[in-house]
Each structure stands twice: as C-alpha cells, then as structure tokens.
mmCIF file of the N, C-alpha and C atoms, coordinates in Angstrom:
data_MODEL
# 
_entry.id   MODEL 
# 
loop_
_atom_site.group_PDB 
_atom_site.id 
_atom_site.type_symbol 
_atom_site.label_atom_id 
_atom_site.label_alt_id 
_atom_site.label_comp_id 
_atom_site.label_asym_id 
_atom_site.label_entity_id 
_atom_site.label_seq_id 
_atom_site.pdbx_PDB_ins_code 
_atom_site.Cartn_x 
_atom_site.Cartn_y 
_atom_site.Cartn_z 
_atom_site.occupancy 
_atom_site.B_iso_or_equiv 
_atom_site.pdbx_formal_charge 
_atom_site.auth_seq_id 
_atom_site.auth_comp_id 
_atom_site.auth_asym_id 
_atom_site.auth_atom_id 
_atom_site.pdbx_PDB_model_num 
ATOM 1   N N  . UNK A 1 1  ? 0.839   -1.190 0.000  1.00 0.00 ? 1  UNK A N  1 
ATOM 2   C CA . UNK A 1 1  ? 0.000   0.000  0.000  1.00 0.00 ? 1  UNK A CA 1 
ATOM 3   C C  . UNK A 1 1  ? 0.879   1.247  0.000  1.00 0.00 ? 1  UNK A C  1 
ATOM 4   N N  . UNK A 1 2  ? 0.328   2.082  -1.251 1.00 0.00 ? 2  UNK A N  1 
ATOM 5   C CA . UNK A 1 2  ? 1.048   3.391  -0.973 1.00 0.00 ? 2  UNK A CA 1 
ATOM 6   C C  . UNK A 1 2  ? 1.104   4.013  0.275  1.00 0.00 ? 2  UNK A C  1 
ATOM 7   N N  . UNK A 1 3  ? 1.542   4.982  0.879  1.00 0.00 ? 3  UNK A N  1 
ATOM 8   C CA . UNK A 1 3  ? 1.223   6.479  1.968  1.00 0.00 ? 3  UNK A CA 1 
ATOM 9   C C  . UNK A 1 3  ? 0.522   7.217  1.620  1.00 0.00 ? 3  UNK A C  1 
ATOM 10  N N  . UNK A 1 4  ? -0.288  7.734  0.065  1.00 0.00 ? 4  UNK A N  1 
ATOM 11  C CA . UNK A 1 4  ? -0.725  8.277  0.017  1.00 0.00 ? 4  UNK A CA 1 
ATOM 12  C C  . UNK A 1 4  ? -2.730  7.627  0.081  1.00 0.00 ? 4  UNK A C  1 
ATOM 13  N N  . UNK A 1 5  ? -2.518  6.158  0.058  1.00 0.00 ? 5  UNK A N  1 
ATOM 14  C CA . UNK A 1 5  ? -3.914  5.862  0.225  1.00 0.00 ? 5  UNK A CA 1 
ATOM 15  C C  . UNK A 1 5  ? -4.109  4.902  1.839  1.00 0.00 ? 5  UNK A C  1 
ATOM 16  N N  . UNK A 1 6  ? -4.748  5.576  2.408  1.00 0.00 ? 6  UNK A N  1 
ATOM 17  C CA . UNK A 1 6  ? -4.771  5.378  3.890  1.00 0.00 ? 6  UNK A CA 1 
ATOM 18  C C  . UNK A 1 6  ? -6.350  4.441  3.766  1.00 0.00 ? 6  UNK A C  1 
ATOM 19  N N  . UNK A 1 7  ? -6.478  3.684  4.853  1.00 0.00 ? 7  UNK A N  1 
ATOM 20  C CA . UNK A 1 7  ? -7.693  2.748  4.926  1.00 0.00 ? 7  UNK A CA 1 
ATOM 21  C C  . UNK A 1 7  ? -8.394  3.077  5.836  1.00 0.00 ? 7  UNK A C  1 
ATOM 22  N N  . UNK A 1 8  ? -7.720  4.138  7.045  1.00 0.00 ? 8  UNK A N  1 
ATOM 23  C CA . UNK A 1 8  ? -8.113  4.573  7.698  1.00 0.00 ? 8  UNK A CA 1 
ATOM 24  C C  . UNK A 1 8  ? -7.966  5.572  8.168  1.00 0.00 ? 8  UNK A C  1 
ATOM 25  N N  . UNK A 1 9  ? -9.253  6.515  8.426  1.00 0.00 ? 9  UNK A N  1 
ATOM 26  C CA . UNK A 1 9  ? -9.490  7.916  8.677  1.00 0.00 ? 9  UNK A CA 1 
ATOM 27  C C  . UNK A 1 9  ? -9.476  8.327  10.256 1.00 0.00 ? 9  UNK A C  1 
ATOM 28  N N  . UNK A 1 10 ? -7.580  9.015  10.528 1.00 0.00 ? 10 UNK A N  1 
ATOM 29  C CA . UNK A 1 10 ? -7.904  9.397  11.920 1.00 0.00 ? 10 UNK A CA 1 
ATOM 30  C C  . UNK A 1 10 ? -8.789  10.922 12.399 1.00 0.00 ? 10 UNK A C  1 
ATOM 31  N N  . UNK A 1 11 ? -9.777  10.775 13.202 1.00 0.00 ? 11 UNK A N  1 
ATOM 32  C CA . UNK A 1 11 ? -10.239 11.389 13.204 1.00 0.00 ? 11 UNK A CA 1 
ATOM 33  C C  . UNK A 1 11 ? -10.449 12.555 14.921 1.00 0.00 ? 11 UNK A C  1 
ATOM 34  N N  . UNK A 1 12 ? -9.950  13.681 14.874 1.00 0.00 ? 12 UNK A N  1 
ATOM 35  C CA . UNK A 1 12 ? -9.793  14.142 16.485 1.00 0.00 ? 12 UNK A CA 1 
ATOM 36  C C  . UNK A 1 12 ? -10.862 15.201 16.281 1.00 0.00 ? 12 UNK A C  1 
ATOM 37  N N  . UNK A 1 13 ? -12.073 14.932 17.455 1.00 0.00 ? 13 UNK A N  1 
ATOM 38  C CA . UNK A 1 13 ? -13.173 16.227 17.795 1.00 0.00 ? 13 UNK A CA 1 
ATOM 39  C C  . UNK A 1 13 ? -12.481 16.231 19.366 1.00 0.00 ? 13 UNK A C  1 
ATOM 40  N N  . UNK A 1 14 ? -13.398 17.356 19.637 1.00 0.00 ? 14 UNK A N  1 
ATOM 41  C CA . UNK A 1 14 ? -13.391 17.900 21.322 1.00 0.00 ? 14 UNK A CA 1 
ATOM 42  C C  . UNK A 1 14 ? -14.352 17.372 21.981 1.00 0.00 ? 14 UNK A C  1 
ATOM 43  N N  . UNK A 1 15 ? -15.333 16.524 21.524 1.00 0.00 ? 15 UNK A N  1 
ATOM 44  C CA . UNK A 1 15 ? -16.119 15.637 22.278 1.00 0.00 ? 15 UNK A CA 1 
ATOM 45  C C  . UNK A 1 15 ? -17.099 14.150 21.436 1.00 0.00 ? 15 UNK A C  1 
ATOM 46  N N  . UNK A 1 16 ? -17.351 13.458 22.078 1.00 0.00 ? 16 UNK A N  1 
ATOM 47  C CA . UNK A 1 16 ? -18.223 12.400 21.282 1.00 0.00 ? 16 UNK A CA 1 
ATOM 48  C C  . UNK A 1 16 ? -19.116 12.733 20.522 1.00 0.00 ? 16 UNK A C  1 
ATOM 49  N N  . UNK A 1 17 ? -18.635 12.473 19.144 1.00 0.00 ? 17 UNK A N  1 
ATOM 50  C CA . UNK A 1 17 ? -19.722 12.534 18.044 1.00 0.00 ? 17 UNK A CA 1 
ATOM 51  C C  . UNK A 1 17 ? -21.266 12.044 18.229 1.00 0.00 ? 17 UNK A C  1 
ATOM 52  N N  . UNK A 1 18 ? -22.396 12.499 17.912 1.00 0.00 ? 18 UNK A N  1 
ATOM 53  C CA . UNK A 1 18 ? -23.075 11.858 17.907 1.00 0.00 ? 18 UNK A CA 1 
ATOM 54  C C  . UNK A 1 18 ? -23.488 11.483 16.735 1.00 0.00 ? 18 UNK A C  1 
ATOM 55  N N  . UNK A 1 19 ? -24.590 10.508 16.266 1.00 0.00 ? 19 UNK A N  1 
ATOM 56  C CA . UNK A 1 19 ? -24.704 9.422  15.308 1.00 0.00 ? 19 UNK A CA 1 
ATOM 57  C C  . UNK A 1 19 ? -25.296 10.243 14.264 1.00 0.00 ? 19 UNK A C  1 
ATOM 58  N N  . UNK A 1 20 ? -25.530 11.311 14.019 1.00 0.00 ? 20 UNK A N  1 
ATOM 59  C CA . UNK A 1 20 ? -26.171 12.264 12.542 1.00 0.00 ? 20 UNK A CA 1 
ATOM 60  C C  . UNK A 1 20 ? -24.033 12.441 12.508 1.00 0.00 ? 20 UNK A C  1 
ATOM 61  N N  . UNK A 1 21 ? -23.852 13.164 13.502 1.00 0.00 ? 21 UNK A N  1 
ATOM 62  C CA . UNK A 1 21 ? -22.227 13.686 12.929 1.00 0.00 ? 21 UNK A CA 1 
ATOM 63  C C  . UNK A 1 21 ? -21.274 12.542 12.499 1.00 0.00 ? 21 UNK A C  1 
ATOM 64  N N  . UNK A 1 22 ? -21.694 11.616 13.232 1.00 0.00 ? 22 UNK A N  1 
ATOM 65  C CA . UNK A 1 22 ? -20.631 10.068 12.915 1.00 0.00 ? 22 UNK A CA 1 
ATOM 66  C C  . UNK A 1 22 ? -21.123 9.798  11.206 1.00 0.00 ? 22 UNK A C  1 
ATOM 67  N N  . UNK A 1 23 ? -21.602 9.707  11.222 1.00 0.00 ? 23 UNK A N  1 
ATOM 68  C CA . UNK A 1 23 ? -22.610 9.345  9.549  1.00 0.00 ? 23 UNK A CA 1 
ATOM 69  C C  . UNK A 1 23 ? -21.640 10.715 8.484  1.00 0.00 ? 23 UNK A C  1 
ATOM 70  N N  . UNK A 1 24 ? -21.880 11.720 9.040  1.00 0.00 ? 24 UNK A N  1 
ATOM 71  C CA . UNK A 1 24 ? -21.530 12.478 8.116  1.00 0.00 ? 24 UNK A CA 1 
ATOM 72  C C  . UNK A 1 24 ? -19.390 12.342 8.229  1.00 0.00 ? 24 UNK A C  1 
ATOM 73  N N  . UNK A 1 25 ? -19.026 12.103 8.945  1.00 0.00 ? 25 UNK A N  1 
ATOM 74  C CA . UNK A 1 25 ? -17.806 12.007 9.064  1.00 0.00 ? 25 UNK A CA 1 
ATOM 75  C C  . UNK A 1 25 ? -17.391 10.372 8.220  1.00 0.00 ? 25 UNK A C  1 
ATOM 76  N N  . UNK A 1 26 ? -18.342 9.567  8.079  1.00 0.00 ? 26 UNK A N  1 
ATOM 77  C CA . UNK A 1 26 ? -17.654 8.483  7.599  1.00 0.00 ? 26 UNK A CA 1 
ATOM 78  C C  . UNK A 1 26 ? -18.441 8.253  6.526  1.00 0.00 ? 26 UNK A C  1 
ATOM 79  N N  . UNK A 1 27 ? -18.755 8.965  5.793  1.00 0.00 ? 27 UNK A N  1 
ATOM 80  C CA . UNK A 1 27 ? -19.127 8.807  4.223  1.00 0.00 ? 27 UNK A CA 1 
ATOM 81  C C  . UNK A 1 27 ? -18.586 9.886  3.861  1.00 0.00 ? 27 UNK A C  1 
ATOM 82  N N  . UNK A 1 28 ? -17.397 10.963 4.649  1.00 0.00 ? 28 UNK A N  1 
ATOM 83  C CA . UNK A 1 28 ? -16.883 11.682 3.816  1.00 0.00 ? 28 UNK A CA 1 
ATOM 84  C C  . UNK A 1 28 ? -15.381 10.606 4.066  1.00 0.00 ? 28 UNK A C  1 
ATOM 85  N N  . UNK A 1 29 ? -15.057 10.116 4.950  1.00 0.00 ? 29 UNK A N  1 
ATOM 86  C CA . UNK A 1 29 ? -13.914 9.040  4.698  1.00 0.00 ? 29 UNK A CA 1 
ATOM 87  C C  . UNK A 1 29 ? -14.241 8.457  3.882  1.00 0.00 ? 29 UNK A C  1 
ATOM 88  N N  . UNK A 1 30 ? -15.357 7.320  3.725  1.00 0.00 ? 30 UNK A N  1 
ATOM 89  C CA . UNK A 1 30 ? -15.587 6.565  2.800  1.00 0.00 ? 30 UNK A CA 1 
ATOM 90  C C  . UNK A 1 30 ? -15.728 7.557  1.133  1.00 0.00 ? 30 UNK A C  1 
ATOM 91  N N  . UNK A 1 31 ? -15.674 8.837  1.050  1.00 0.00 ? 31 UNK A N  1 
ATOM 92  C CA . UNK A 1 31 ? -15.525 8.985  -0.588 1.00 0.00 ? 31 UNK A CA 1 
ATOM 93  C C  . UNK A 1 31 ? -13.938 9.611  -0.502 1.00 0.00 ? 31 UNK A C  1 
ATOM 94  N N  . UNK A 1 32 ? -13.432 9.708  0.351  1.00 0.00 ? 32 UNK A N  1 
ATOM 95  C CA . UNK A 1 32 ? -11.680 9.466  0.283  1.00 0.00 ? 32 UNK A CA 1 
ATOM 96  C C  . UNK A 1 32 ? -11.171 8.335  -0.148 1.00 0.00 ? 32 UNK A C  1 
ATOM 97  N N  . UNK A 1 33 ? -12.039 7.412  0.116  1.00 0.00 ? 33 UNK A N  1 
ATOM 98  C CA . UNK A 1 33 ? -11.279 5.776  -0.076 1.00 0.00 ? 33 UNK A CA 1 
ATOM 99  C C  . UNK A 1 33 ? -11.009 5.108  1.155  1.00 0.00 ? 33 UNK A C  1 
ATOM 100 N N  . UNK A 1 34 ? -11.197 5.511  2.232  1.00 0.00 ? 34 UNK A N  1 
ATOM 101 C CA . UNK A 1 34 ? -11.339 4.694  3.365  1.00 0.00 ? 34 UNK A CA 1 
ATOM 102 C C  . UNK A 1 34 ? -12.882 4.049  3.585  1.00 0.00 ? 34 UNK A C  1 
ATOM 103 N N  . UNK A 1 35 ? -12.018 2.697  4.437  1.00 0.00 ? 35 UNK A N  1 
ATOM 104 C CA . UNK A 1 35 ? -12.778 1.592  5.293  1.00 0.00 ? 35 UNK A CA 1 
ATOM 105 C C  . UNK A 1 35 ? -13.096 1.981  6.399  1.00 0.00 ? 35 UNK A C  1 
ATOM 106 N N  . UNK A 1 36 ? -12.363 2.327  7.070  1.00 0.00 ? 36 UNK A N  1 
ATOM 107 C CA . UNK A 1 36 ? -12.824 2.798  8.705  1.00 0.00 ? 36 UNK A CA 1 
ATOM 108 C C  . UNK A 1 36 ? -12.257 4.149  8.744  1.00 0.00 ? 36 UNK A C  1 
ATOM 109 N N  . UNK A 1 37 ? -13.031 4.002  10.313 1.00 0.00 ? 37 UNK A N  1 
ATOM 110 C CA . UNK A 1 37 ? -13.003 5.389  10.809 1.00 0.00 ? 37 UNK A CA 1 
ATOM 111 C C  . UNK A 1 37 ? -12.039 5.495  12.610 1.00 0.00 ? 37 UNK A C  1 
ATOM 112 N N  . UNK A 1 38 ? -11.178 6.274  13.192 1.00 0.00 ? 38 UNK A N  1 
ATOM 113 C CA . UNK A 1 38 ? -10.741 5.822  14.010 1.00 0.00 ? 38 UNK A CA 1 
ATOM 114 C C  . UNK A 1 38 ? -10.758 7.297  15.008 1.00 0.00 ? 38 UNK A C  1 
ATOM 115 N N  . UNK A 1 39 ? -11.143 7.200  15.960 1.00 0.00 ? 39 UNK A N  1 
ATOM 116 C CA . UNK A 1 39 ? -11.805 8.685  16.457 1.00 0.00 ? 39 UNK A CA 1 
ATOM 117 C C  . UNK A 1 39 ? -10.976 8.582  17.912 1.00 0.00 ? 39 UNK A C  1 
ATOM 118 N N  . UNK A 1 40 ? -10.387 9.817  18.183 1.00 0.00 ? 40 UNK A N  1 
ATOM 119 C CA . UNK A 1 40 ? -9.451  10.279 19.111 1.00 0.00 ? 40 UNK A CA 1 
ATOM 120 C C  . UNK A 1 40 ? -10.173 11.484 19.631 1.00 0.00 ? 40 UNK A C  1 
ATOM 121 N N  . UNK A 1 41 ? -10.965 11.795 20.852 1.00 0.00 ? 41 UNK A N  1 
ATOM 122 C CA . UNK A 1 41 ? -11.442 12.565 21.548 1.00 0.00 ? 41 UNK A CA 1 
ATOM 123 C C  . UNK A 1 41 ? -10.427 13.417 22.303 1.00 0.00 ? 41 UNK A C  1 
ATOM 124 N N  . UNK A 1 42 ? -9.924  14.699 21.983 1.00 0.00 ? 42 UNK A N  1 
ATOM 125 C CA . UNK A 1 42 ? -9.011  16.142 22.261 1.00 0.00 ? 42 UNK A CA 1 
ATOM 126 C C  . UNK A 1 42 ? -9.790  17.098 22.520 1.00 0.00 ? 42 UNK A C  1 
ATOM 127 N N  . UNK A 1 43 ? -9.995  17.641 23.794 1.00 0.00 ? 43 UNK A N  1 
ATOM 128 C CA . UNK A 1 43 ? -10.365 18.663 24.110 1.00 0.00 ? 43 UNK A CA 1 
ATOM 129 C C  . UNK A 1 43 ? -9.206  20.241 24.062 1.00 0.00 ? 43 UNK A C  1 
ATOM 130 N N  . UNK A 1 44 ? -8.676  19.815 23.508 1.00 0.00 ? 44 UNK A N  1 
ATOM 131 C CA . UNK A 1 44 ? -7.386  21.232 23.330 1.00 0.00 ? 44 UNK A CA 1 
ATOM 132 C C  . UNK A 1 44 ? -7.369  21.642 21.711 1.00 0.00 ? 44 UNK A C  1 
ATOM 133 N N  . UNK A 1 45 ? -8.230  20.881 21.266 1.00 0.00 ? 45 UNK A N  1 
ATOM 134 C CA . UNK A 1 45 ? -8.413  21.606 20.191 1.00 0.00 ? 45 UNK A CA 1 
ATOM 135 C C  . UNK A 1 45 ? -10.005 22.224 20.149 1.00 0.00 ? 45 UNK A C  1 
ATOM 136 N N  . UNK A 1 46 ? -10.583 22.612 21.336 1.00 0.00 ? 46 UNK A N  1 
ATOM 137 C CA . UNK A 1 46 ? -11.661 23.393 21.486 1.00 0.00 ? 46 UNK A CA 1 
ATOM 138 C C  . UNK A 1 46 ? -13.361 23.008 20.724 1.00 0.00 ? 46 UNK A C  1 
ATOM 139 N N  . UNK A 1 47 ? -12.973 22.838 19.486 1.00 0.00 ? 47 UNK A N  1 
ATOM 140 C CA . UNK A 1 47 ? -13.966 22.501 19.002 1.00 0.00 ? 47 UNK A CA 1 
ATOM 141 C C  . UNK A 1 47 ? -13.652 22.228 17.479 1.00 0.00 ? 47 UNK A C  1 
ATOM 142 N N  . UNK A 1 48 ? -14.743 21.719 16.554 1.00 0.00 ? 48 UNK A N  1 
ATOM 143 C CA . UNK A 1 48 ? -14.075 21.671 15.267 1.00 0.00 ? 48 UNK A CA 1 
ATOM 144 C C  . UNK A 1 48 ? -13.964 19.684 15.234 1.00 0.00 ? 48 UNK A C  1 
ATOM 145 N N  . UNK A 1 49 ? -13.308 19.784 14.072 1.00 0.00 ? 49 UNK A N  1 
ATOM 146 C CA . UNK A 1 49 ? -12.542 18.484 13.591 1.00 0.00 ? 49 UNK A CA 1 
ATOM 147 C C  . UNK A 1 49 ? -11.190 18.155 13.082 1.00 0.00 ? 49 UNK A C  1 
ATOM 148 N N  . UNK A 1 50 ? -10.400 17.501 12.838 1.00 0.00 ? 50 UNK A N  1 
ATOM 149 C CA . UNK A 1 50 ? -8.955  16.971 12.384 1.00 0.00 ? 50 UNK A CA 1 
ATOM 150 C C  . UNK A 1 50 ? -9.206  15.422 11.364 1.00 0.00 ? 50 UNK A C  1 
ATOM 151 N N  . UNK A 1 51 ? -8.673  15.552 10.723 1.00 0.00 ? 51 UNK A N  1 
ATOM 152 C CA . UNK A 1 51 ? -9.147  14.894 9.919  1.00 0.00 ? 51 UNK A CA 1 
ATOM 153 C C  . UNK A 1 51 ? -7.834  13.954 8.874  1.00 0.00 ? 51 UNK A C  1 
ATOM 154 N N  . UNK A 1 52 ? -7.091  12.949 9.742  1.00 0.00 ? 52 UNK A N  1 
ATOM 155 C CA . UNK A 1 52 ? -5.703  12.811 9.032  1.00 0.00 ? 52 UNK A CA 1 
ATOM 156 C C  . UNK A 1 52 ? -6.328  11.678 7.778  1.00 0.00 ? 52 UNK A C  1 
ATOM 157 N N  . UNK A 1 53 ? -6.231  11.345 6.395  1.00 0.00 ? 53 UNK A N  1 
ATOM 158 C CA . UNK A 1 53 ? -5.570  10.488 6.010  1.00 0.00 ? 53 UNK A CA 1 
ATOM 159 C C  . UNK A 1 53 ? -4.902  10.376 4.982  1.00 0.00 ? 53 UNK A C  1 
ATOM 160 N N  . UNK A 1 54 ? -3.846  9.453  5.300  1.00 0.00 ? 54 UNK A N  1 
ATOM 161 C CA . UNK A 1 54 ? -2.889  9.207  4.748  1.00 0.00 ? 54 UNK A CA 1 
ATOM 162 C C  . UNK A 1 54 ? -1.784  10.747 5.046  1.00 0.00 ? 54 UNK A C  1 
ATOM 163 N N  . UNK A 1 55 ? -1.211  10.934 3.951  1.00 0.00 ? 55 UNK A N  1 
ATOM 164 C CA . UNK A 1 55 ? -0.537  12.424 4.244  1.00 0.00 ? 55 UNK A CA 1 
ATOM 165 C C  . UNK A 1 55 ? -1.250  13.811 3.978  1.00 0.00 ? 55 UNK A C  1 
ATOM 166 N N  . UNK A 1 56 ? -2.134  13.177 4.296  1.00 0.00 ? 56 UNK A N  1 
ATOM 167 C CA . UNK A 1 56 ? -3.358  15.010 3.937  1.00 0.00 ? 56 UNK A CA 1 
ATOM 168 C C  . UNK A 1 56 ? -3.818  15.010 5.557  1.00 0.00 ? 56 UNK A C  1 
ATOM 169 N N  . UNK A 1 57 ? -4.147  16.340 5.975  1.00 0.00 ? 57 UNK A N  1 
ATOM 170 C CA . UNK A 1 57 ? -4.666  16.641 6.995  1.00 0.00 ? 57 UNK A CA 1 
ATOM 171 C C  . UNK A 1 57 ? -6.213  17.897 6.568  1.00 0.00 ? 57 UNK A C  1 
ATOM 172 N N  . UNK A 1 58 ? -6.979  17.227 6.926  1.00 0.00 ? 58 UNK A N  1 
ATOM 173 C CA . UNK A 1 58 ? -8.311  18.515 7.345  1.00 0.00 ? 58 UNK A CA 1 
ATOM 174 C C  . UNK A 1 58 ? -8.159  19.200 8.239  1.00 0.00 ? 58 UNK A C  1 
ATOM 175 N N  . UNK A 1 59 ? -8.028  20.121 8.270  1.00 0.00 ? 59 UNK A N  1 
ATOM 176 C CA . UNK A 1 59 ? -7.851  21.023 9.926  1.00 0.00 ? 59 UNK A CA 1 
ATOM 177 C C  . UNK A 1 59 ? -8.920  22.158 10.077 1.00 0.00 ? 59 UNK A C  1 
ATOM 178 N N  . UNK A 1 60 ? -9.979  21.725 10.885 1.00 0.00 ? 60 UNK A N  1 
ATOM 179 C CA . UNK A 1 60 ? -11.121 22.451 11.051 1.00 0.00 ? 60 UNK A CA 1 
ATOM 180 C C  . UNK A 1 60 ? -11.546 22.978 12.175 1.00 0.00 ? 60 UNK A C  1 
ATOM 181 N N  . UNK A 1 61 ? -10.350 22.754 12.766 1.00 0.00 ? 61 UNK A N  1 
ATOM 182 C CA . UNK A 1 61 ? -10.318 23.016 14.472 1.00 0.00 ? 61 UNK A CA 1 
ATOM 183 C C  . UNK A 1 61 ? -10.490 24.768 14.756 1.00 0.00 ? 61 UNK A C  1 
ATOM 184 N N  . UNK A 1 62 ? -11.232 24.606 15.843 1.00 0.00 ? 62 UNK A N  1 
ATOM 185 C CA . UNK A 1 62 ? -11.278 25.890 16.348 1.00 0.00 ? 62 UNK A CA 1 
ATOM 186 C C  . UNK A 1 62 ? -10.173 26.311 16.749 1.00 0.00 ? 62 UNK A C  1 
ATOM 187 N N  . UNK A 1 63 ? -9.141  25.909 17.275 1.00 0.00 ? 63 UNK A N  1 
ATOM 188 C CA . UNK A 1 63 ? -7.520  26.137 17.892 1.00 0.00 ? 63 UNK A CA 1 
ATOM 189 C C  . UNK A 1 63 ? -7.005  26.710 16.400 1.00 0.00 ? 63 UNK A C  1 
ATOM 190 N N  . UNK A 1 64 ? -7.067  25.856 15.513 1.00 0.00 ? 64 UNK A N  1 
ATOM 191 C CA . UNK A 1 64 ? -6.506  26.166 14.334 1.00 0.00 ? 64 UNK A CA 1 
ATOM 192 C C  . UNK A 1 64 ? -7.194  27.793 13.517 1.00 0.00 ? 64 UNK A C  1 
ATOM 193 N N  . UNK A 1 65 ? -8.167  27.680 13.752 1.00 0.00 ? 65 UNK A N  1 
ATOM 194 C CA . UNK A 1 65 ? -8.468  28.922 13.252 1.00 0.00 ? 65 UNK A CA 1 
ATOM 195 C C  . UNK A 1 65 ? -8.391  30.248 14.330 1.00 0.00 ? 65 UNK A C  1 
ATOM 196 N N  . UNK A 1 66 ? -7.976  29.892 15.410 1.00 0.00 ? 66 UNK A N  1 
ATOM 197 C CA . UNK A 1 66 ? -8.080  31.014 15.844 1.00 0.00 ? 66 UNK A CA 1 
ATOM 198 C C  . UNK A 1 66 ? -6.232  30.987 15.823 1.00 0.00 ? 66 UNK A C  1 
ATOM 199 N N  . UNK A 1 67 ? -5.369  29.771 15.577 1.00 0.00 ? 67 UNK A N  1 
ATOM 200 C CA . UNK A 1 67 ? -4.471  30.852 15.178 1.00 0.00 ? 67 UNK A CA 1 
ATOM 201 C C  . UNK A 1 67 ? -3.674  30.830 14.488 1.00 0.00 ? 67 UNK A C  1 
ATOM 202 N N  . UNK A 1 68 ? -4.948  30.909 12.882 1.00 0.00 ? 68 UNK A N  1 
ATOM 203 C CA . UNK A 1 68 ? -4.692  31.920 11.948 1.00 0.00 ? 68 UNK A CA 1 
ATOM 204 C C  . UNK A 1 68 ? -4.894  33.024 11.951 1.00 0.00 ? 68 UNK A C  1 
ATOM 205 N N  . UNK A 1 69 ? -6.017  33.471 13.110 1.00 0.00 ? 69 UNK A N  1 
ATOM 206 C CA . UNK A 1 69 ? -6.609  34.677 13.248 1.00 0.00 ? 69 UNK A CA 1 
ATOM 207 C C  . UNK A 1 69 ? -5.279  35.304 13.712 1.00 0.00 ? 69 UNK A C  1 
ATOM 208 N N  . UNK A 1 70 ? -4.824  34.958 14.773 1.00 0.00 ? 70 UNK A N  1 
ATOM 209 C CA . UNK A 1 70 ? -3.704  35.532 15.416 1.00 0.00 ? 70 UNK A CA 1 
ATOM 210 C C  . UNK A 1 70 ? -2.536  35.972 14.282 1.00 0.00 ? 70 UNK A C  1 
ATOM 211 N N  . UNK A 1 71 ? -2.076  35.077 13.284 1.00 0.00 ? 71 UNK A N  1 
ATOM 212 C CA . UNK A 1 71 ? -0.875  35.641 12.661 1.00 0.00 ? 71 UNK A CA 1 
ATOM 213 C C  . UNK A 1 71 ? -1.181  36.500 11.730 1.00 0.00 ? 71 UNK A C  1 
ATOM 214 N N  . UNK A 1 72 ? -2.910  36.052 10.898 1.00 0.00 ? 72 UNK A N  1 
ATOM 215 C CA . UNK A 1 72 ? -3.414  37.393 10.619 1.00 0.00 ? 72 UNK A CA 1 
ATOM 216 C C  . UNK A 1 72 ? -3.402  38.924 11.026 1.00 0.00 ? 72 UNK A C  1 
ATOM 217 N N  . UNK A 1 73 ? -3.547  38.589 12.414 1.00 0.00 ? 73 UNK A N  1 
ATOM 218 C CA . UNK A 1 73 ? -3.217  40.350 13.138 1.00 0.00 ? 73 UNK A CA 1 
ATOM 219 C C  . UNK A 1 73 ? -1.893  40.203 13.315 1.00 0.00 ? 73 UNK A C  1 
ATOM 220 N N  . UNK A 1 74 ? -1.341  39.678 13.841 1.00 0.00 ? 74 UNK A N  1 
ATOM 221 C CA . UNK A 1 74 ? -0.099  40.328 14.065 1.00 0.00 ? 74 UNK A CA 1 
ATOM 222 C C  . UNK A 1 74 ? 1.116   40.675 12.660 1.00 0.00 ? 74 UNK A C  1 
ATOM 223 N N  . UNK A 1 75 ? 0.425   40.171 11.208 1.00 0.00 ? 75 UNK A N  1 
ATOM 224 C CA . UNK A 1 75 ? 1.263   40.712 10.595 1.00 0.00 ? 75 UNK A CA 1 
ATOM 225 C C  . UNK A 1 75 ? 0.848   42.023 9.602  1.00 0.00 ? 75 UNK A C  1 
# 
C-alpha cells in the first residue's frame, strides 16, 4: 500500500460525536477511499474536527483557526 492511500481515517473532535455527525464524518472518509473510521477525543483543540488520512490533513479546528486569526493580526 502506498502512503498516500490510507484505509483509515484518523479522526480528532473535542467531544463524542453523535450518530447524525458520525454518519456524516464516515461517508466523507468513505468517498476518500477509506474503510474505517478511528476517532481520538481532544479537548485542546476546542472545538471543530482533524481529519488525518494518509498524508493530507483537514484542519477544522477551532484552535486552528483562531491561530490563523492571530498571525493574521499580528502581521
């Protein structure tokens, strides 16, 4: 198997999905090309989603956007 096709979608929220959000998180893995789904509960990323597979990352995190916000202002 390449690195670039992953079978499985790691996936980090800030709290337990529930089953409308689980659904929507694993039929967007499943049209990546993943089989499963593998879910890591992080509360330091505030809110949002992470979304690894293979060598691509989704980064939808609230941490993450707030700091873009930040280098936004400060430059």
């Amino acid at each position: 198997m390449k690195n670039n096709q992953a079978t499985t979608a790691k996936v980090v929220l800030a709290r337990k999905p529930d089953s409308e959000t689980a659904a929507k998180i694993e039929a967007f893995a499943k049209s990546k090309g993943c089989s499963e789904v593998e879910y890591t509960i992080d509360g330091k990323i505030i809110g949002g989603i992470i979304v690894y597979i293979g060598d691509t990352v989704y980064d939808g995190s609230v941490k993450n956007r707030l700091e873009e916000m930040k280098r936004d202002v400060s430059d």
